[in-house]
N, C-alpha and C positions, 0 to 999 in steps of 0.2 A: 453628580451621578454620571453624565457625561463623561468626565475626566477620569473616573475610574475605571470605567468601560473600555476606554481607550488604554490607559497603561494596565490594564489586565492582558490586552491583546498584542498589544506591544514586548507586554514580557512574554507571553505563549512565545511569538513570531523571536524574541531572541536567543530562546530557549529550543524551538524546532528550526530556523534556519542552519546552527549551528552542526545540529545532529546530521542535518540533511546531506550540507557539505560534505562532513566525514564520511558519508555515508557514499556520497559522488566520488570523495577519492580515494577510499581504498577500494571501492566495486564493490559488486554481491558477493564477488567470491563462485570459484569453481572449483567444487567438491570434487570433480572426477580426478583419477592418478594420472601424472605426469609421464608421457611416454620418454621414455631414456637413449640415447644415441646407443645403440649396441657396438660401436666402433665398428672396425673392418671383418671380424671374424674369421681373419685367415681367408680372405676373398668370399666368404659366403654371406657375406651382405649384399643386397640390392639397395639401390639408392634412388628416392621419390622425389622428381625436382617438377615444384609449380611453377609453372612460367606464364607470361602474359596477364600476369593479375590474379595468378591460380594458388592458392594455399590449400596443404593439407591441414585441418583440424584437426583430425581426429584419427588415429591409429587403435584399432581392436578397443576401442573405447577409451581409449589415455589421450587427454588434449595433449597438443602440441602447442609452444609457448610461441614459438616464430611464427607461425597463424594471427597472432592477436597484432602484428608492426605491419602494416598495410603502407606500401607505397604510393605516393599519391605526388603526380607529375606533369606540367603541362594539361593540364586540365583536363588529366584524366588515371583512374589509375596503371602503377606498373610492377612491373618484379615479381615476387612468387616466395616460398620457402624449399629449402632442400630439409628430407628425414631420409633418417637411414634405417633399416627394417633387414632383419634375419629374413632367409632365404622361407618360401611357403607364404600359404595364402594368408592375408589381410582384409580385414573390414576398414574400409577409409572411410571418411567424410572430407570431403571438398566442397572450398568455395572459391568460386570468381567473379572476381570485381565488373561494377557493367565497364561496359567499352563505350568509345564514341555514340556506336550503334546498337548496342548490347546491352541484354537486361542482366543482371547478377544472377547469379544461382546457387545453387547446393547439391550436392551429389554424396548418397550414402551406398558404397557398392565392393563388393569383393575384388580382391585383383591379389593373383598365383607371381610372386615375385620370384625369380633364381638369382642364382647368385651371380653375384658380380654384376647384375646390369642394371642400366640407369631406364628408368621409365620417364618419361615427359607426360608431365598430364597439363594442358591448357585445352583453353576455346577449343571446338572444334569449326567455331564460325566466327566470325565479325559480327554478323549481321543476327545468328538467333541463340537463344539459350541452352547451348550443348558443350559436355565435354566429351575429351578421347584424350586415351592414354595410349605413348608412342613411345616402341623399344627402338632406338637409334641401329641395336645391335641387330635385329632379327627383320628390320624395315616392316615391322606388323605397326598395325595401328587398331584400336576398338574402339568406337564411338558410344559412351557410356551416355542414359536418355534415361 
C-alpha cells in the first residue's frame, strides 16, 4: 500500500514538474500590443532615453521589449532603454532599478514630447525614490513623484 502511494505521487510530481518548467520558460505571456519604433518621422520624433537604471515599460499602453533586459553590474544595476515616440503627449510607465542607496520604483505619468528632442528620464536622487525627466535641449527638468 505504501509503494503505491508513493509511485502515485511520484508519477503526479513527473507529470506537474514538467508542466511547471514549461510554464517557467516560456512566461505568462503579455497580452498587451507591442509599441513599434515610429522611426525618425522627418525630425518629428522625440526620443525617450532611461538612464541610470531607468526603463521605459510602457508607451500609451503598448509594452516595450528593451524594458524586460535589465542591466545588472558591479553589484548593482545600470543602463537604461532608448524609445522613440511621435511628437505629442504620452502616458508612460517607468521603472528604476534600486541603487546602492535607493529603493526601485514605478512611475505611471503623462509627458508632452516635441519633436526632435531627447528627454532623459532617471533618479532624480541617489538616496530616495523619485524620478525627473530632463530636456538637455530646453535645460528644463520635472521631477515626476
Amino acid at each position: 500500500m505504501s509503494r503505491e502511494t508513493h509511485d502515485s505521487t511520484t508519477g503526479t510530481a513527473c507529470f506537474f514538474f514538467p508542466l511547471l518548467a514549461a510554464a517557467l520558460l516560456v512566461g505568462c505571456g503579455d497580452n498587451r500590443p507591442v509599441h513599434k519604433d515610429p522611426g525618425d518621422l522627418n525630425g518629428a520624433a522625440a526620443t525617450l532615453v532611461g538612464q541610470n537604471s531607468t526603463y521605459v515599460e510602457e508607451v500609451d499602453g503598448k509594452q516595450v521589449p528593451s524594458a524586460k533586459t535589465v542591466s545588472y553590474s558591479g553589484g548593482s544595476y545600470a543602463g537604461g532603454n532608448t524609445v522613440k515616440v511621435p511628437a505629442g503627449r504620452h502616458r508612460l510607465r517607468v521603472y528604476a532599478a534600486a541603487g546602492p542607496k535607493r529603493a526601485s520604483g514605478v512611475w505611471e505619468f503623462n509627458v508632452d514630447c516635441e519633436p526632435g528632442h531627447i528627454y532623459e528620464l532617471l533618479p532624480a536622487s541617489e538616496t530616495a525614490v523619485s524620478l525627473q525627466v530632463r530636456d538637455p535641449a530646453t535645460g528644463t527638468a520635472v521631477r515626476v513623484n
